[in-house]
N, C-alpha and C positions, 0 to 999 in steps of 0.2 A: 521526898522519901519514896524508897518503892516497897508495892504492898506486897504481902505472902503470899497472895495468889498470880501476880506479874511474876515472881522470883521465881516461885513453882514452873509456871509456863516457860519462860525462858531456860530453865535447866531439861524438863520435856522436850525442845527444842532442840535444844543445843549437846542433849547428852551424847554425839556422837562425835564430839567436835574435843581435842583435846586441851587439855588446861596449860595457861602460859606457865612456864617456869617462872617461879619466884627467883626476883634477882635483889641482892644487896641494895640496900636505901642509901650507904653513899657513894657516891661515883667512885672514889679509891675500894672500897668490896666492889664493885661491876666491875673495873679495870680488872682487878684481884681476878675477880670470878672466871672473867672471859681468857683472860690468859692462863687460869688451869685449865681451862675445858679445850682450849686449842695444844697445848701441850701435851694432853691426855691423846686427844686427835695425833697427834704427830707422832705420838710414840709406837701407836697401833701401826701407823702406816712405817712406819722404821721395821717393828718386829714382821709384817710383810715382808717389808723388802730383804729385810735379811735372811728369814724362812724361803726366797726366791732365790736369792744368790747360793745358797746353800748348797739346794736342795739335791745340783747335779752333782755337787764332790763330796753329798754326803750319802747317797747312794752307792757310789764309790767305795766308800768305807766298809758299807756292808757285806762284800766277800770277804772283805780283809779280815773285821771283826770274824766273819761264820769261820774265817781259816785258822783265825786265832784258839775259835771255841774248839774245834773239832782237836789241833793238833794239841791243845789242854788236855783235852779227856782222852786224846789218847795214849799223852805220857805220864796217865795214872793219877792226874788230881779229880778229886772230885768235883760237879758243874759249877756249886756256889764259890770256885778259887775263880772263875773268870770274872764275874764282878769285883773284884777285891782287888785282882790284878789290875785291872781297867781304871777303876777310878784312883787307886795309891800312885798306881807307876803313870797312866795315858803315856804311854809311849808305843803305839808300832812297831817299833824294830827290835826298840830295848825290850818288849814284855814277850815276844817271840826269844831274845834272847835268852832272858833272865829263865826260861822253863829248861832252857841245858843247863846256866849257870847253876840254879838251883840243885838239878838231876844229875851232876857234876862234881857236887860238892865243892866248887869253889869260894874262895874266905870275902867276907863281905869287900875289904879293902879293892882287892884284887877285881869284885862283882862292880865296887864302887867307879875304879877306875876303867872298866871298860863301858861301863854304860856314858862317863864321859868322852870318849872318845868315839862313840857311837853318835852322841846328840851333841857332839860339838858343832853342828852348823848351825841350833837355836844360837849360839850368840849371835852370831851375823846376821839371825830372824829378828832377834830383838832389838838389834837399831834402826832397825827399818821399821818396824810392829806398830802402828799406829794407836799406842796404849796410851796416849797423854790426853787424847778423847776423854775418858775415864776419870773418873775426880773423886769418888768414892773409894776408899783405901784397899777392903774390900774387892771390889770389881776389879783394879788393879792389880790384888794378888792373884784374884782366881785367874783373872789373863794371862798374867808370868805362866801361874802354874798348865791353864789351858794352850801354852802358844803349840802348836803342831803345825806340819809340814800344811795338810790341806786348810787350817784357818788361817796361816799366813798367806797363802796363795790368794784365798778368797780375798781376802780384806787386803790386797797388793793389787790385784789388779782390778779392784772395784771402784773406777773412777770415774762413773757417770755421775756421782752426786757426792759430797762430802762425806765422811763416814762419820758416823756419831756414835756415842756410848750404849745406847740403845741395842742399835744393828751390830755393834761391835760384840757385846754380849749373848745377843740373836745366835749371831755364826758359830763362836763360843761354844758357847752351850748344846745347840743343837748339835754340834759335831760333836760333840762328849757323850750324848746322851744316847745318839746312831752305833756310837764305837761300845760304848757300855751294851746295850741290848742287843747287837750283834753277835756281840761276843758271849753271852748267856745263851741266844738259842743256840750258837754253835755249839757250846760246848752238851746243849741238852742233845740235839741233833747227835753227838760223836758219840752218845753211849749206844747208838743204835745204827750208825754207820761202820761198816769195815773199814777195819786201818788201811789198807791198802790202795786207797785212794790218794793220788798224786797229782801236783801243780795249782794246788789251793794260793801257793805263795807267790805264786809270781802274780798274782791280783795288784801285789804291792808295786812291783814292778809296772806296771802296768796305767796304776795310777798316776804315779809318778809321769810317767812321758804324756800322760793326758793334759795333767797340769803345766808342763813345760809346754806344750803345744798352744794352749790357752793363752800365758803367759806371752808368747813370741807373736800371736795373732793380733797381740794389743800393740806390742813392739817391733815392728820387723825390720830389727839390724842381725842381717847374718853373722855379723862379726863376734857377738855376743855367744850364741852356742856353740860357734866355730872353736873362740878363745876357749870357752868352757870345755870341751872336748880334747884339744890342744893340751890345756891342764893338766886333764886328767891322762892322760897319757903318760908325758911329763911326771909324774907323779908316783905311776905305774912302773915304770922304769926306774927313778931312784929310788922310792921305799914304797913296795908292793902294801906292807903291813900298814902304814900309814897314808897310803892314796886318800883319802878321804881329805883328811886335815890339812895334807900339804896342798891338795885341786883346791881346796876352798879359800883357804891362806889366799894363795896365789890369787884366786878369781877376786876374792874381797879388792886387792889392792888393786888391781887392774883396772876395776869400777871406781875405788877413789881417786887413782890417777887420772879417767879420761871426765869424773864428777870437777877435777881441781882445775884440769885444766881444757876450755873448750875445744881450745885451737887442737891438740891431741886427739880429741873425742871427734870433732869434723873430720882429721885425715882416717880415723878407724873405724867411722861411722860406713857401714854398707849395704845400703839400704835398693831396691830394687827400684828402679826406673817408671810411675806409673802414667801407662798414657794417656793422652791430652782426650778428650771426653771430643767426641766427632758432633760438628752442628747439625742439622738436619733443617733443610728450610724445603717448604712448601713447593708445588708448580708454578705458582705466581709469582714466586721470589728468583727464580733461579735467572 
């Protein structure tokens, strides 16, 4: 046995020294234990990485949101309608639109169906949307509801590492939360800014060709922006009012046809020539 005065000393000793974790007495709680504490680990370094991937398209957003806020306060709502709009509608295009619809007085119906045919390209986001990560019913819906132009981009061409439910919700949310509080100082900002300030919206514009750039530097078939462009053209010329739906229609099928078939996709495929990496050998070698 050991006596109170060895106990004493040895804790005099040793007080600087940290205490082991207690671990579960049978091997299934150790197992148990150690695979929550590495899962615990892995989540943190998930919500990193997905706080990284973000971070540049959700900076992004933050003119958009201030151009939202400002041109809210200045068609007469007051600043607390910009969070309301933010988190009901999270649409960019639509929630700039919905401030004429509104100031318009157009009938819900009428409100209902243009905002469809504004965000008709989310379907074609959600067959690609990597939301089957996701297993919580929950995180699932708020995805649907969360899916937007810049968190599809992110979680599209983010294929250095698997994507997981974690990081999936990271992006998510972090872009919701940029676009929400954005969109509040802008609008606190517009009660003190003059209206007459112009080109806050082409931000969105703007965005857009950043993400397409991004998107093409992971891919580089010209034939893909080429055809896209081509589309929209095409589109422009039979029905000006619906360019949108009929350039995307189009594009969709374009990509399942050259997805079905390779041999199609190799003759469309156009990709640039990269050259052969030059040797370099020593004086001794030559």
């Amino acid at each position: 046995m050991v006596s109170r005065e060895t106990s004493e000393n040895y804790d005099a000793e040793n007080e600087d020294t940290p205490p082991f974790l207690p671990l579960p007495g049978t091997p299934e709680q150790a197992i148990q234990f150690s695979q929550d504490e590495c899962a615990s680990f892995s989540a943190q370094q998930e919500i990193r990485y997905g706080l990284k991937e973000t971070w540049a398209v959700g900076v992004g957003l933050v003119p958009l949101g201030l151009a939202f806020g400002l041109l809210l306060s200045q068609t007469g709502f007051a600043w607390w309608w910009a969070p309301i709009f933010s988190i009901i509608i999270y649409a960019g295009s639509t929630e700039y639109l919905a401030l004429g619809l509104i100031t318009g007085g157009l009938g819900p119906i009428s409100a209902a169906l243009t905002g469809f045919m504004v965000n008709f390209r989310h379907l074609f986001y959600g067959l690609t949307f990597p939301r089957q990560v996701l297993k919580n019913p929950l995180a699932r819906g708020y995805s649907a509801y969360a899916l937007t132009d810049e968190s599809y981009a992110i979680a599209s061409v983010s294929y250095s590492r698997p994507m997981t439910a974690v990081r999936l919700m990271t992006i998510q949310i972090t872009c919701h939360t940029m676009w929400v509080l954005s969109g509040v100082a802008g609008a606190l900002i517009g009660q003190v800014i003059p209206p007459d300030i112009h080109g806050m919206d082409f931000a969105l514009t703007a965005l857009f060709v950043v993400l397409a750039w991004e998107a093409f530097q992971i891919n580089k078939d010209f034939s893909l922006p080429i055809c896209a462009i081509l589309f929209a053209l095409g589109a422009v010329i039979l029905a000006p009012a619906q360019m949108l739906m009929i350039a995307l229609s189009a594009y969709f099928l374009f990509l399942v046809m050259r997805f079905r078939s390779p041999k199609v996709d190799r003759r469309l495929s156009w990709r640039r020539a990269e050259k052969p990496e030059q040797c370099s050998y020593g004086e001794g070698e030559k």
